[in-house]
C-alpha positions in Angstrom: -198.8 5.8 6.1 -198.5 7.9 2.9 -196.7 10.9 2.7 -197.1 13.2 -0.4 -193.5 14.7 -2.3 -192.8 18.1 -1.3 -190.5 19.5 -3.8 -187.3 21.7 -1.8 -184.6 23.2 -3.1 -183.1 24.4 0.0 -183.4 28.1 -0.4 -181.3 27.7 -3.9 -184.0 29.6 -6.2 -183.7 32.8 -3.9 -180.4 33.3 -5.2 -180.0 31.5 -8.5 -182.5 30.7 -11.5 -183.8 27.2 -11.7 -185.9 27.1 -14.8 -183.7 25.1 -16.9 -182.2 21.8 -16.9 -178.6 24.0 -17.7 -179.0 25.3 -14.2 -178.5 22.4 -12.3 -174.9 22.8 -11.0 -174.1 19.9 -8.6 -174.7 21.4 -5.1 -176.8 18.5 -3.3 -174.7 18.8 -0.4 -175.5 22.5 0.2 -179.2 21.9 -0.3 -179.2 19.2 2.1 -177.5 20.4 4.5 -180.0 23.5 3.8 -182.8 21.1 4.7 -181.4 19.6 7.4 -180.5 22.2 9.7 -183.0 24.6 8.3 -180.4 27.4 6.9 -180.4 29.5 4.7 -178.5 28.4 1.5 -176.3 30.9 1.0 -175.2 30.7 4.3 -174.6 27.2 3.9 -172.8 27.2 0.5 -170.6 30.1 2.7 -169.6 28.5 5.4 -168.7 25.2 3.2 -166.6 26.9 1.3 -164.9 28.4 4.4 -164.2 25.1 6.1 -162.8 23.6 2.6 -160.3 26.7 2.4 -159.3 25.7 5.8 -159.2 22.2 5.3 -157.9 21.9 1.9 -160.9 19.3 0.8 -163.9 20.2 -2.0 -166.8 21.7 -0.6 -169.1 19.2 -0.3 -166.2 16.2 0.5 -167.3 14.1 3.1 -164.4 16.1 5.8 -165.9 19.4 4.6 -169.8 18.0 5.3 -168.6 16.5 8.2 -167.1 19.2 10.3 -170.1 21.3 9.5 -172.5 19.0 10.6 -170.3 18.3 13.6 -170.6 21.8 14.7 -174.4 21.7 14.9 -174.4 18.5 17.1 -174.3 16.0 14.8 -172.4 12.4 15.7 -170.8 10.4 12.9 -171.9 6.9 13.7 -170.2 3.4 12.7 -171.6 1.2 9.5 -174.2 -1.3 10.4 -172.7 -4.1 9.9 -173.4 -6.5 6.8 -175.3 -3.2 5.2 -173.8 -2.0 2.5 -174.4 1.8 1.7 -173.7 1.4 -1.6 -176.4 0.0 -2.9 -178.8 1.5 -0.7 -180.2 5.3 0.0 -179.9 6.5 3.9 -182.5 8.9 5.3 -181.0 10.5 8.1 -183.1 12.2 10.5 -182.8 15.5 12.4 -184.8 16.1 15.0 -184.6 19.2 16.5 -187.0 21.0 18.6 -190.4 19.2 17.2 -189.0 19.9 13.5 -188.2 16.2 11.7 -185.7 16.9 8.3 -185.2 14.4 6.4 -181.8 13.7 4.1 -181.6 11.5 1.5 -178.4 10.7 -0.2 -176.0 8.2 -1.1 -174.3 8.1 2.5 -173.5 10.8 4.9 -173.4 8.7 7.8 -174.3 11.0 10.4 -177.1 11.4 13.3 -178.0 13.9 15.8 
């Protein structure tokens, strides 16, 4: 089964120029979690930053990620044992309502 690369930003370019390679700023976390919950980014990037100030951790830290995923239903689950993330790429899969997301990123560790 092939699939063919659909480029996604996550919403960034309705708010913020893409065009050069200056303007790439570090927020992976806030696109995929754009993605994956189908959000809108700035909504995202918001809400991020509102759980960090709470939780005194960097906006896209693993507790920051975490909580917010938690609150849409998500379920951290355990490493598979003998797999080691680090030298492998996860694809996490959302499934919500017919829509399939798909992640990929060095670890988030988390399912629906």
């Amino acid at each position: 089964m092939k699939h063919e690369y659909v480029y996604d930003d996550g919403g960034r370019h309705q708010y913020f120029q893409m065009k050069y390679k200056k303007d790439r700023v570090g927020d992976c976390v806030v696109r995929a979690l754009a993605i994956a919950t189908n959000e809108d980014y700035k909504s995202v990037r918001d809400e991020l930053w509102d759980i960090s100030l709470h939780n005194g951790n960097m906006p896209n830290g693993a507790p920051t990620y975490e909580e917010f995923l938690q609150k849409r239903g998500f379920i951290k689950e355990k490493k598979i044992k003998g797999y080691d993330l680090a030298s492998y790429k996860t694809i996490l899969l959302l499934h919500t309502n017919l829509n399939v997301s798909t992640i990929t990123s060095k670890s988030i560790g988390m399912s629906l």
